[in-house]
Steps between C-alpha positions, in 0.01 A plus 500: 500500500630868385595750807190705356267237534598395843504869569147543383357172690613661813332845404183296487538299803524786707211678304279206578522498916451888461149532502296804290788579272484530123778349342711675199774458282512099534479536890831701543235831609199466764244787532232544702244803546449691809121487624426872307684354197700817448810348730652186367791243602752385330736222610770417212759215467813627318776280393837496353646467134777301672272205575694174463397160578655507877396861582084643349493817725154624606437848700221618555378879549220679659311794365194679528289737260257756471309573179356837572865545601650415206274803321595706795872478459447582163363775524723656756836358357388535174689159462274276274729169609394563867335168586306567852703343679464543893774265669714209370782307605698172481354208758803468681478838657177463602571195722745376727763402269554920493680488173471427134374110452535317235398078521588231282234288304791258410491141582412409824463864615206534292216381768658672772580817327111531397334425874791755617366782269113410521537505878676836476231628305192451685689572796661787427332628182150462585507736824591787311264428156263478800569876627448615117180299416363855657606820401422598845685223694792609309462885535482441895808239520706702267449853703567261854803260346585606200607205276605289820276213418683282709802532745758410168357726287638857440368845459466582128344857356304290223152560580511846555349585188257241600416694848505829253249362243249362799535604812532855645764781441617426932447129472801555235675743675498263816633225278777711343596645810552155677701328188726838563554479799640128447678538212880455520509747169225732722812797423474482145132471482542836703747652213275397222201671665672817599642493090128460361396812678747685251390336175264621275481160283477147700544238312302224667649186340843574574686352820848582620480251761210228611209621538565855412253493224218387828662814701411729219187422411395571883687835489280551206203441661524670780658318766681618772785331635505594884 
């Protein structure tokens, strides 16, 4: 059996414990719909192109979208490749291996790589496609935590422009403010605010360092930074 066969089989054997997902793309991307249909879920198994017959790498990724979002961004950016998207990341930093993971489907790892990963993802995954199956569960644990889903996850400014597009102007602010106040780059977020104040053109797609381009477009809209 090719490496992109066994590859795929996995994909699907995963797919099929994880209940109310659509699969796509031969299995190797799940999606599911939030109850209002406008959020959806997305939980996609990338591989490598230097599969061999003793190492078929599979990683998967989390990420989560908005549809009214995606217009949203749009609109503000002005950026017709933005995609909606609220918060993503690899698996392995959402869990307790606290780093980038990557299993084997080779051999006799195959079994045990696939319970590993389904177990991660309905214990780790589900909690926080939980919080987002409301717009207003999310709202209220993003303004209180931020995107600390669980104690290995990290604060990330992703869903700002989520918290911009539906919730209010302080719920933001609140959101911002805390991420800040965290941030181990909080004195160049500082910089790039005081520099905005002096420009008469802000280019919203631009980023001269992560997450600049999320920094900007709350400057933009009004956000203080306190």
């Amino acid at each position: 059996m090719d490496t992109r066969t066994v590859f795929l089989n996995a994909c699907n054997e995963i797919a099929n414990t994880l209940e109310g997902f659509k699969i796509l793309e031969k299995g190797q991307r799940l999606k599911k719909s939030s109850l209002d249909k406008d959020l959806y879920f997305e939980i996609y198994f990338q591989s490598s192109f230097r599969n061999d017959s003793s190492s078929i790498q599979i990683l998967p990724h989390l990420n989560i979208y908005s549809k009214s979002l995606k217009k949203w961004q749009i609109e503000q950016t002005k950026n017709e490749y933005s995609q909606g998207l609220i918060f993503g990341n690899q698996i392995g930093y959402l869990t307790p291996f606290n780093n980038w993971k990557e299993w084997n489907l080779a051999g006799l790892s195959y079994e045990k790589s696939i319970n590993e990963i389904t177990e991660n993802i309905q214990q780790y995954l589900f909690p926080i496609f939980e919080i987002f199956n409301s717009k207003e569960t999310a709202i209220d644990f993003l303004k209180k935590n931020g995107t600390k889903f669980n104690q290995w996850s990290e604060d990330s400014i992703s869903p700002l422009d989520f918290l911009l597009c539906f919730s209010e102007k302080e719920t933001a602010e609140i959101f911002l403010n805390n991420f800040v106040n965290s941030c181990p780059y909080k004195a160049n977020i500082l910089k790039l605010y005081e520099k905005l104040k002096t420009q008469d053109e802000i280019d919203l797609n631009y980023s001269e360092f992560h997450g600049a381009d999320k920094i900007t477009l709350a400057f933009v809209n009004g956000l203080k930074i306190k």
